[in-house]
C-alpha positions in Angstrom: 0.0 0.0 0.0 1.4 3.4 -1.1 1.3 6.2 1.6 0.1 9.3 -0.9 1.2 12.9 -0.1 -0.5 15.4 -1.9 2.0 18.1 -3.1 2.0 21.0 -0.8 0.2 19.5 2.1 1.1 20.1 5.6 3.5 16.8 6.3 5.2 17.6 2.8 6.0 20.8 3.6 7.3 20.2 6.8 9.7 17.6 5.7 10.6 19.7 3.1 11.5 22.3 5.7 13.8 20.3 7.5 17.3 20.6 7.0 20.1 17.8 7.5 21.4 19.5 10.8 17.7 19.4 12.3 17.3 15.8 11.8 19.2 15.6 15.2 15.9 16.7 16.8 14.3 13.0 15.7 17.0 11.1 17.8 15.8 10.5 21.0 18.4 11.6 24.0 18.8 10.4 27.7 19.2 12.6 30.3 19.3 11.0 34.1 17.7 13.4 36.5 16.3 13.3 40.4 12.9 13.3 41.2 12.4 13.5 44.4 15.1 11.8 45.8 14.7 8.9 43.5 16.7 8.4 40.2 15.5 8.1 37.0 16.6 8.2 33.1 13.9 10.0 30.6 14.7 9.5 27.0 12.7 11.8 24.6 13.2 13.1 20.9 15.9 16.5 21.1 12.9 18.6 19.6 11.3 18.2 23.3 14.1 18.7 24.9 14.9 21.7 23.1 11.0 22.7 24.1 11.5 21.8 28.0 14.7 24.2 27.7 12.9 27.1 26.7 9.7 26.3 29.2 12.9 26.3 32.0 14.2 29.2 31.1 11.2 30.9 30.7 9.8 29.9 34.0 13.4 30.9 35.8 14.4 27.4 37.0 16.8 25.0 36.2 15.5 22.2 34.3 15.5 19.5 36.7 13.1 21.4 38.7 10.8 21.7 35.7 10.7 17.8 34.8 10.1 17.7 38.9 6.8 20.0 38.3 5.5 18.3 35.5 6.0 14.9 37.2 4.5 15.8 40.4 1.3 17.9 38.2 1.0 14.7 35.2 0.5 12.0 38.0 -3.3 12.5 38.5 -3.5 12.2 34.2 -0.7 9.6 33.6 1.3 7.9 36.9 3.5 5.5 34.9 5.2 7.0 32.1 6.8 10.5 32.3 8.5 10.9 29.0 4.5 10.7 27.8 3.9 13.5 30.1 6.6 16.0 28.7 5.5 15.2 25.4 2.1 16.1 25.7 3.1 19.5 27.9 5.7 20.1 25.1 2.9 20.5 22.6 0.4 22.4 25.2 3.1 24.7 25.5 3.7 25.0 22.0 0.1 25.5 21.1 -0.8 28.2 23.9 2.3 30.1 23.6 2.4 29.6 19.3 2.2 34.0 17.2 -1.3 33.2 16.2 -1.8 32.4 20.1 -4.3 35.0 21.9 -3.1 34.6 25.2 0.4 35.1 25.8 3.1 34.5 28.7 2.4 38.0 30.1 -0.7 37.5 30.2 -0.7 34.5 32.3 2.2 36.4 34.7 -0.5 38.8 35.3 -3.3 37.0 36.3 -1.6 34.8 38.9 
């Protein structure tokens, strides 16, 4: 069975928009961290590592304490896989904080 792409389409342009130094962000990366007190290893693709960075820095703490957060808030949705969890607040963040986004980091600063 043939997998058809019509010309143009979202998928075909975003592959086309890939470049052969981004296809690092497909390989998936380890990175050991502590989570409360207990050790663990989450492997996830760079591209959401590269998202979790910029969440961290824009939150004003280090990363570990981030992953810690999102562990701690993703247990009620999801209690046994964490990599699952970063993924889907990767994309959240993505799609709140995205230019055609109407609410925007300030925003959300202000009314907390």
């Amino acid at each position: 069975m043939d997998i058809y792409i019509e010309a143009g389409d979202v998928l075909d342009h975003m592959f086309n928009a890939c470049t052969t130094s981004q296809i690092n962000e497909f390989i998936p990366e380890k990175r050991g961290f502590r989570i409360h007190g207990h050790s663990t290893t989450i492997s996830l693709e760079r591209a959401f590592w590269n998202v979790l960075e910029d969440m961290a820095h824009d939150a004003n703490q280090p990363l570990a304490r981030l992953i810690e957060r999102v562990h701690d808030g993703c247990l009620v949705a999801n209690d046994k896989n964490i990599a699952s969890c970063l993924r889907v607040i990767c994309l959240k963040y993505l799609n709140i904080y995205s230019s055609g986004a109407t609410t925007t980091r300030a925003d959300l600063t202000r009314a907390a």
